[in-house]
C-alpha positions in Angstrom: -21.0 21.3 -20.6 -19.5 18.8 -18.8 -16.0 17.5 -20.0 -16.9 13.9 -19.1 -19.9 11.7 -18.4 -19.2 8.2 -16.8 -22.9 7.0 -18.1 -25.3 4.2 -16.0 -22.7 1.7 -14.2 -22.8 0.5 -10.9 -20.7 2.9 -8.5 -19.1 1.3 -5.7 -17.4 2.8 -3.3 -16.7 2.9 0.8 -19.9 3.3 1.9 -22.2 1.3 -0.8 -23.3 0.9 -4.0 -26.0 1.9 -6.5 -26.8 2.3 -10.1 -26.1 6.1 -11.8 -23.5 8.0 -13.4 -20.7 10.3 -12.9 -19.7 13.8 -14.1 -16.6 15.5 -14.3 -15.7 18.7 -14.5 -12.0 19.5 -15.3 -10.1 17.4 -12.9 -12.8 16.8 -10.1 -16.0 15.3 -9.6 -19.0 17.5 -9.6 -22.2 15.0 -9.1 -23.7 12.0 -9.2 -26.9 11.4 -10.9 -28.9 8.2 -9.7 -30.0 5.7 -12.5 -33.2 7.3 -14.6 -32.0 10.8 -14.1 -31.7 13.3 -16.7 -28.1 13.8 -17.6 -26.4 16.6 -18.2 -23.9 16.7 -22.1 -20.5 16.0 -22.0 -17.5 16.4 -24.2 -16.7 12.4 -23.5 -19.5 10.4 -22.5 -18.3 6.9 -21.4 -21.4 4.0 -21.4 -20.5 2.4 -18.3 -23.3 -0.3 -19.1 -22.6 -3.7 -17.1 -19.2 -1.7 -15.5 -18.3 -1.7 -11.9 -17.5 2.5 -11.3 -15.3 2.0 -8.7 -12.8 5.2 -6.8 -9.1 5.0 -8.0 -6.9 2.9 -5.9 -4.1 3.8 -3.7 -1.5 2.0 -2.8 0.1 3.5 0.8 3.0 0.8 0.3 5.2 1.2 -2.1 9.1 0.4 -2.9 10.0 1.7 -6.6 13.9 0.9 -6.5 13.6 -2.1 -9.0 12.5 0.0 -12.1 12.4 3.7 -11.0 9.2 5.6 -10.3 7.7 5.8 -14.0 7.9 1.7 -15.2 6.4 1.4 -11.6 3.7 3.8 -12.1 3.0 2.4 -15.6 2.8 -0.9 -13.7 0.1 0.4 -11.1 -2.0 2.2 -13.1 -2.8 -1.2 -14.9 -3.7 -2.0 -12.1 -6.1 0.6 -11.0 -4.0 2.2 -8.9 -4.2 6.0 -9.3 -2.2 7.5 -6.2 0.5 5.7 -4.6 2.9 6.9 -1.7 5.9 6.0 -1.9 8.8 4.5 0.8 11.5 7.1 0.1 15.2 7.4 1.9 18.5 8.3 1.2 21.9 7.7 2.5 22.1 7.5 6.2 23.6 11.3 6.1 21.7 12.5 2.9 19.5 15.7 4.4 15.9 14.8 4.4 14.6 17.7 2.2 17.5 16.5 -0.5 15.9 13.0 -0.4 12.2 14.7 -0.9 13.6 16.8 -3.6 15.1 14.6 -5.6 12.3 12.2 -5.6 9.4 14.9 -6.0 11.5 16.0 -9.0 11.9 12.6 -10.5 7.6 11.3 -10.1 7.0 15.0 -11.5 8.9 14.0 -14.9 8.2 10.6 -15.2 4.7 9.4 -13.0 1.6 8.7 -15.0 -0.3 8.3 -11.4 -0.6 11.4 -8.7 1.7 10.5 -6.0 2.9 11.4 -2.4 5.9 9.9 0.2 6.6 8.5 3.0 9.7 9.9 4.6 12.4 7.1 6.0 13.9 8.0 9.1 17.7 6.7 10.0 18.7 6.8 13.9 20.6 9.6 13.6 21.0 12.9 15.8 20.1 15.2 13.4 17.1 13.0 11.7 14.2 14.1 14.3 15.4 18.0 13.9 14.5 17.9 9.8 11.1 16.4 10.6 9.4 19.5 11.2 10.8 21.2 8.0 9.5 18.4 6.0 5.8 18.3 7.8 6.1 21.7 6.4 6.3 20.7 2.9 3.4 18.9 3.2 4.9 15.3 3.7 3.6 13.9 7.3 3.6 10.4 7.1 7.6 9.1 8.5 8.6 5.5 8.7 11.3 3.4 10.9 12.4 0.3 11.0 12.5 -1.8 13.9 14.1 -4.9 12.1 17.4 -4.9 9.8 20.2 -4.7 11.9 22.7 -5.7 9.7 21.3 -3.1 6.7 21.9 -0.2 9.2 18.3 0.8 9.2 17.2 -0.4 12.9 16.0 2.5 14.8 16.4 2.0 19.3 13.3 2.5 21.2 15.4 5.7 22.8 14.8 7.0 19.0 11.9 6.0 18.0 10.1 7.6 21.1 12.2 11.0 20.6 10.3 10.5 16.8 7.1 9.9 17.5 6.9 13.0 20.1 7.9 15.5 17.0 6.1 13.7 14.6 2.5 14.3 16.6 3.8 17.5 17.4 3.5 18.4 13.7 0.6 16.7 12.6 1.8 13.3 11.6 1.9 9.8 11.9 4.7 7.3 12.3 4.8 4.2 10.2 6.9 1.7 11.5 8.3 -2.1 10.4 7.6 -3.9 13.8 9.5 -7.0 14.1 12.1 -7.3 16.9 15.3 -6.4 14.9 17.6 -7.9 17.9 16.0 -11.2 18.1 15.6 -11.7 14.6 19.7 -10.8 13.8 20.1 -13.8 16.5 18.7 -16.4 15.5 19.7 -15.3 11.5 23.3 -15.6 12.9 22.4 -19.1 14.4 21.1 -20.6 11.2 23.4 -19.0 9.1 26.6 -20.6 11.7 24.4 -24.3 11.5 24.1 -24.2 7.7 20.6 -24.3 7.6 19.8 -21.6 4.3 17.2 -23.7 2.5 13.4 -21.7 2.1 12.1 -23.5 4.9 14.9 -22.0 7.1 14.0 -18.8 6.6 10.5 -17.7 8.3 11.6 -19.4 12.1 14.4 -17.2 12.2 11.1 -14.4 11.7 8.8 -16.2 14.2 5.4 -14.2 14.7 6.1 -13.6 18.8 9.2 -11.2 17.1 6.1 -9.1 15.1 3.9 -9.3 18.0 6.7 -8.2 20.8 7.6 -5.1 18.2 4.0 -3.9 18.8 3.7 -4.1 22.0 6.4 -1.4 22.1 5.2 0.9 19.5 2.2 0.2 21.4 4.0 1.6 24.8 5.4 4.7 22.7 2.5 5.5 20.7 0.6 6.0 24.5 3.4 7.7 25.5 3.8 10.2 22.7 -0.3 10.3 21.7 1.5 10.0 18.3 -0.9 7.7 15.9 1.4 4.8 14.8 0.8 2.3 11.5 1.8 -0.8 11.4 2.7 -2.0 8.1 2.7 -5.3 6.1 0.9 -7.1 9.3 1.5 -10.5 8.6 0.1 -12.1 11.8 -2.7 -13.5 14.4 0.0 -13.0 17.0 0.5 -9.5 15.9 -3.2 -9.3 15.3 -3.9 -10.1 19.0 -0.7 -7.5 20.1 -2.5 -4.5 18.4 -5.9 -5.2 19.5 -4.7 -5.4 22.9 -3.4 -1.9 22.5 -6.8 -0.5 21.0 -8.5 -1.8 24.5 -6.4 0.5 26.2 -7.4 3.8 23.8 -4.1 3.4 21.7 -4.4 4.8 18.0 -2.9 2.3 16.2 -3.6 1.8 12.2 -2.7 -1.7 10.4 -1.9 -2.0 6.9 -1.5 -6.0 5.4 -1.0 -7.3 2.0 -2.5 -9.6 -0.5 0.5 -12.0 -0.2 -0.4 -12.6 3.3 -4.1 -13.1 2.4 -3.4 -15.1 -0.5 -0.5 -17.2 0.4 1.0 -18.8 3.1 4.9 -20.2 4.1 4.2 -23.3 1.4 4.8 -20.7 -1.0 8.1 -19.4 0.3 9.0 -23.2 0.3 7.6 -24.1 -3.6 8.7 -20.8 -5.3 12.2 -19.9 -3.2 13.6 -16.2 -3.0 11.0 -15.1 -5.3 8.3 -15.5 -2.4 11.0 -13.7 0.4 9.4 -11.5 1.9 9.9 -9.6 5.5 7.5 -10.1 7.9 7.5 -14.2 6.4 4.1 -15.5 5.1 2.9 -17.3 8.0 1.2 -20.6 8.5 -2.7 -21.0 7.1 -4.2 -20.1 10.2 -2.8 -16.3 10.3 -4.4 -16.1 6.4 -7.9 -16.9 8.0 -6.9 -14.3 10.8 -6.1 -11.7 8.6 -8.4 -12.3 6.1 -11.4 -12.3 9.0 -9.6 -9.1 10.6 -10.2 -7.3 7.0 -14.0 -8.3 6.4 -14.7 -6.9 9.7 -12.7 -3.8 10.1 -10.0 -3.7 12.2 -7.5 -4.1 9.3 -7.7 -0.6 8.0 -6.0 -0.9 4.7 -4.2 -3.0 2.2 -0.8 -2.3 0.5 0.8 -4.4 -2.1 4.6 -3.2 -0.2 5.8 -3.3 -4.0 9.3 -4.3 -4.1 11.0 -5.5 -7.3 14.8 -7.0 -8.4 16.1 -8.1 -11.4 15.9 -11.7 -12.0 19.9 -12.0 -11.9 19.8 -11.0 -7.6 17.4 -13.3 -7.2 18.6 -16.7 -9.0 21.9 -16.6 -8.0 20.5 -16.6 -4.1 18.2 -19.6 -5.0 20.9 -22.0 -2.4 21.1 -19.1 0.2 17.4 -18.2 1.2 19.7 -15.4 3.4 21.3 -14.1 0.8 18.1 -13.2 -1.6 16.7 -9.8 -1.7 14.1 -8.9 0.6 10.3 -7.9 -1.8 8.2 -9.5 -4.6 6.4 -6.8 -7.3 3.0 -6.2 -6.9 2.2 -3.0 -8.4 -0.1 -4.2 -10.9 -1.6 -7.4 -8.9 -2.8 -5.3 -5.6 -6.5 -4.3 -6.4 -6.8 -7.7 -8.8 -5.8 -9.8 -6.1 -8.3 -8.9 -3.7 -11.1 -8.1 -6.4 -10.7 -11.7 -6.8 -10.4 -13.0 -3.4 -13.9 -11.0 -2.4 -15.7 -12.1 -5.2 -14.6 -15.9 -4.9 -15.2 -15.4 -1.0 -18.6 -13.1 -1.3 -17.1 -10.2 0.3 -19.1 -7.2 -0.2 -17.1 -4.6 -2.9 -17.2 -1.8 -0.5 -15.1 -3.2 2.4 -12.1 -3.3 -0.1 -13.5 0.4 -1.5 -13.3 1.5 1.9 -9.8 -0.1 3.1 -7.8 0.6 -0.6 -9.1 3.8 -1.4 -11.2 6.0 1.6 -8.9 4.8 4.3 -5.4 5.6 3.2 -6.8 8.6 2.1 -7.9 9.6 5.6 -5.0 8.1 7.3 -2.4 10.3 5.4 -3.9 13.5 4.8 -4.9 13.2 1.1 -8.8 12.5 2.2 -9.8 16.7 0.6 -9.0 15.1 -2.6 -8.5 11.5 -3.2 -10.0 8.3 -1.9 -14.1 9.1 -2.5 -16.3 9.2 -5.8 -18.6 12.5 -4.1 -18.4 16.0 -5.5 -15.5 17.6 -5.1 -13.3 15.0 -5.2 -10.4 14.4 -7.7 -11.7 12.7 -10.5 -9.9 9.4 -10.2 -11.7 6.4 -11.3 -11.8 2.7 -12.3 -14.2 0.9 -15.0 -13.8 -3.0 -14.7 -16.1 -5.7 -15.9 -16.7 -7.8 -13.0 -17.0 -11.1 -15.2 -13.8 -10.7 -16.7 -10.6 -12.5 -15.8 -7.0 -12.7 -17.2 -4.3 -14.8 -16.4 -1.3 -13.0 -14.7 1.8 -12.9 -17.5 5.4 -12.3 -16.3 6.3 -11.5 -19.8 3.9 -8.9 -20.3 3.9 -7.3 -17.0 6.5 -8.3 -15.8 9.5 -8.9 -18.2 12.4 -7.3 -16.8 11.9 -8.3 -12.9 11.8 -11.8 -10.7 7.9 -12.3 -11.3 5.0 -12.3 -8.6 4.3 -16.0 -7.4 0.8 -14.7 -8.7 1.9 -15.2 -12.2 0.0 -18.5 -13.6 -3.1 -17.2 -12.0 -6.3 -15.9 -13.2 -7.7 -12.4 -11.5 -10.2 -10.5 -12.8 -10.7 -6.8 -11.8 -8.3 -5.4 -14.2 -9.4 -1.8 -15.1 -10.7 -1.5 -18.6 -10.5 2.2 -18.4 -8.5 4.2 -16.1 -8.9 7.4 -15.5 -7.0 10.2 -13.0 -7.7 13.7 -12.4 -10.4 13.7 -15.5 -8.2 12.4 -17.6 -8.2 8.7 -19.7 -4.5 7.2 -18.6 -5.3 3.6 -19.1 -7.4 1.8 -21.9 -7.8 -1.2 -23.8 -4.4 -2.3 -22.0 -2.2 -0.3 -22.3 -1.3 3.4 -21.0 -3.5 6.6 -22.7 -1.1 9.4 -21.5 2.5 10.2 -21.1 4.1 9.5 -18.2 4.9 12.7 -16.2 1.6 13.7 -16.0 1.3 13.0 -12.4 1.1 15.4 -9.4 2.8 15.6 -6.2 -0.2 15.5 -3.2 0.5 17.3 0.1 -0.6 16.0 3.1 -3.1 17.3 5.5 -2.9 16.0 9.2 -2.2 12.5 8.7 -3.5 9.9 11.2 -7.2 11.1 11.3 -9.6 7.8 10.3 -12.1 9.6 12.8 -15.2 9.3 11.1 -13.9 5.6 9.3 -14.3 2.6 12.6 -11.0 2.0 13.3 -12.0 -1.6 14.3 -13.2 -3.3 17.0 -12.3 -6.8 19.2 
């Protein structure tokens, strides 16, 4: 007998869609029945009826310092999000495998969704020697910073090619934040010295030619090293045209965007303040159209919501000093709403955002023999949603304790009725089914591998 039965929906996924059902076995997926077949009892039979089935989400972008790893989790899995990797580093001197550690042992106590890491690098001596040891734990995926001078986190070129060369070397893939840190720090300095703080001062000291320059010379390493390198949070046509340019020439480069840079452009930054600060900017209309066209197409490979929360206090009391606001805006819960919304208001075929939220950052990082597909075998992780169904977003409910999303006002649909990861019921009716600390660390395979996925063409 079957432990549960996902009864007659429509199942969506990377490749298509069709009416059947699902059964589960334990934690995994053991078939798929098209509609009118006979179907097999269960211990839980779930009527799926006029239900989108769709694979769990996962988010490969993801900051939890606002509210630790299990109010995030809670957040995301509202949000049909049912693996998330998150952006984990230390102190500058802090040994990698302490930094691993002590966020492995935190998810494992507190996570509701199954969960993996990306591994910040500092330019540091003794940072490429402790990459091996923690490809060895199963943790591939490493990412530098090209930007943030000030914050100490900009890695030199001289580092970031010494990097990449051990990170291929051990069957991994670098992520990197590509804007030109030294530029940037300039012209900062300049506005900040001319008085000029207000929102609108904000994205020309991050013009798009800094983005596009920074890929051009991961570009350059990546073809040195053969290492696969991922852009994330792409924000722009300029930076667009950098990495396409680069896939002429044979150079494996992956890009990652956001909603926010789908959904909204610099007039937000402008109406809503430090709330919409964000690093790459939003850009101008025309990269939205860009981006959004890159997606639909396939040469965006995946979508992260780059979750990054702060308390309401940090953020009002830099409302005057656009400079002086934290970097992030939450969007945990939002990421798989956002763009159910966008493709069904824009007639974008469900499996193009199956494929780039769920089958692709499964393949990229390594987690593709488990997550990221609804065929046998795989980890039972799934979303229920009712396609007609929208709700307005509510800072109070989702988002009481942090500086809210400008998202909240608006009405997404997409929202998971049911939830469920690894076999198991963790969202319903609104609100969690499970205890946190349910979820499970997953170890990476080779990560950078989108082989039988198009990486996208010009």
């Amino acid at each position: 007998m079957l432990d549960l039965l996902i009864r007659g929906g429509t199942v969506v996924d990377g490749q298509g869609s069709m009416r059947g059902s699902i059964a589960v076995a334990g934690s995994r997926i053991v078939a798929r029945y098209a509609d009118g077949a006979e179907l097999p009892a269960a211990k839980e039979v779930i009527d799926a009826g006029d239900l989108l089935v769709l694979p769990g989400i996962i988010d490969p972008h993801v900051h939890f310092y606002g509210e630790g790893i299990g109010e995030y989790s809670r957040l995301a899995v509202m949000g049909g999000v049912t693996t998330f990797i998150g952006m984990i580093r230390g102190a500058p001197d802090e040994p990698l495998s302490e930094v691993v550690a002590r966020h492995e042992s935190e998810a494992a106590s507190v996570s509701l969704a199954d969960f993996s890491f990306h591994v910040v690098l500092y330019d540091r001596e003794d940072s490429i020697g402790q990459i091996a040891g923690i490809a060895a734990q199963g943790l591939r995926s490493f990412k530098m910073f090209m930007a943030y001078k000030r914050r100490g986190m900009m890695v030199s070129e001289r580092f970031l090619i010494e990097a990449m060369d051990e990170i291929v070397r051990n069957g991994g893939i670098a992520l990197i934040h590509a804007e030109d840190g030294e530029v940037i720090d300039r012209l900062e300095r300049g506005a900040l010295a001319e008085g000029r703080r207000a929102p609108k001062d904000y994205e020309p000291t991050r013009p798009d030619e800094t983005e596009a320059a920074a890929i051009e010379i991961v570009a350059l390493c990546s073809q040195a090293t053969s290492c696969p390198a991922y852009i994330v949070h792409l924000s722009s046509a300029a930076g667009l045209a950098a990495i396409e340019r680069a896939r002429r020439r044979g150079i494996p480069l992956w890009i990652e965007s956001c909603p926010q840079y789908i959904l909204m452009d610099n007039a937000t930054l402008c109406s809503h303040g430090a709330s919409a600060k964000i690093a790459p900017p939003l850009r101008a209309p025309a990269d939205r159209r860009a981006l959004a066209t890159a997606l639909v197409s396939g040469v965006i490979n995946t979508m992260g919501s780059d979750h990054a929360s702060h308390r309401p206090p940090d953020v009002d009391e830099s409302q005057d000093d656009i400079f002086a606001a934290p970097f992030g805006m939450p969007g945990a819960p939002t990421l798989w709403p956002a763009m159910f919304t966008w493709a069904v208001d824009n007639d974008i075929p469900l499996p193009i955002l199956a494929r780039a939220m769920s089958e692709m950052p499964a393949r990229l990082f390594g987690l593709a023999h488990r997550k990221g597909t609804l065929l046998p075998g795989a980890d039972a992780d799934i979303i229920l949603i009712d396609p007609g169904a929208r709700q307005v977003v509510d800072a109070e409910k989702i988002w009481p304790e942090v500086s809210p999303s400008p998202l909240v006002g608006q009405s997404l649909g997409g929202w998971p009725e049911v939830t469920i990861g690894r076999g198991e019921v963790i969202w319903r009716d609104g609100a969690p089914a499970a205890a946190g600390g349910r979820g499970e660390l997953i170890r990476q395979g080779e990560a950078g591998r989108g082989d039988s996925v198009r990486q996208g063409s010009t």
